[in-house]
C-alpha positions in Angstrom: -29.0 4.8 27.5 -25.9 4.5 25.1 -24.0 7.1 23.6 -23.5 7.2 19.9 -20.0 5.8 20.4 -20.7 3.4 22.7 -23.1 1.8 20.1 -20.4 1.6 17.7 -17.9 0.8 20.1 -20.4 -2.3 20.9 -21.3 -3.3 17.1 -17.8 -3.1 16.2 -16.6 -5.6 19.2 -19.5 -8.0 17.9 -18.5 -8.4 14.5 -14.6 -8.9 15.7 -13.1 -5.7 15.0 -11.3 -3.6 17.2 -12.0 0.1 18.6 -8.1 1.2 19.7 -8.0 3.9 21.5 -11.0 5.6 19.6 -12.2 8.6 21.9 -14.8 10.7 19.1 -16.9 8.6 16.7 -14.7 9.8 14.0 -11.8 7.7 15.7 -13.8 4.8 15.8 -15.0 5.0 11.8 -11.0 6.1 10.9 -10.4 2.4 13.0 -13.3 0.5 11.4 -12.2 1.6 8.2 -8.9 0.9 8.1 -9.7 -2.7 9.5 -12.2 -3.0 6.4 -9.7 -1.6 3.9 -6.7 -3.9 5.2 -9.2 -7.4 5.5 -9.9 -6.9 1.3 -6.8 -6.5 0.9 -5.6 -9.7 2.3 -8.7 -11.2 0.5 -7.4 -9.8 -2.9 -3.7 -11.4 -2.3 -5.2 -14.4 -1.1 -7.2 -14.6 -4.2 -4.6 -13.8 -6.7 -2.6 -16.3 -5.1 -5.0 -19.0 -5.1 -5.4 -17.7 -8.8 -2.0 -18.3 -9.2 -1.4 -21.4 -7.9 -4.4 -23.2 -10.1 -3.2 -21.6 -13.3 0.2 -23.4 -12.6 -1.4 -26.1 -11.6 -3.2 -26.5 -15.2 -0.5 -25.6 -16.9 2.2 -28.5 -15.0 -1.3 -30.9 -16.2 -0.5 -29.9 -19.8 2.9 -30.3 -19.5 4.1 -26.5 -19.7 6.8 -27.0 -16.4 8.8 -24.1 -17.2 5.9 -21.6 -17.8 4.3 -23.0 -14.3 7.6 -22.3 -12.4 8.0 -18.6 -13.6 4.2 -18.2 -12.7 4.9 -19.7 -9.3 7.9 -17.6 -8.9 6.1 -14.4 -9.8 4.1 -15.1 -6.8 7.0 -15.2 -4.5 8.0 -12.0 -5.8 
């Protein structure tokens, strides 16, 4: 039978996440958690730069170049 961390240790590997060095549950949640916590945040940048991007692109449509630039040079900030 499995321990309590090794269950963890085994559902984290499954859904592509990585246990370091955890040697207590607690390790292994503090790990989990900060691989949650930095995945949404490259979600929310990828978002607000596709965002970005589409709101230049409408605006470059409609003939606004100079406003699309400093948008798209916002995001490069």
């Amino acid at each position: 039978m499995m321990s309590d961390k090794e269950t963890l240790a085994q559902w984290m590997m499954q859904r592509g996440y990585a246990t370091g060095h955890g040697d207590t549950i607690e390790d292994l949640l503090v790990e989990l958690d900060m691989q949650i916590v930095e995945s949404w945040a490259k979600v929310l940048v990828n978002s607000v730069q596709d965002e970005r991007e589409q709101c230049a692109k409408l605006l470059e449509n409609e003939g606004w170049f100079m406003a699309a630039r400093i948008i798209k040079l916002r995001g490069k900030q």
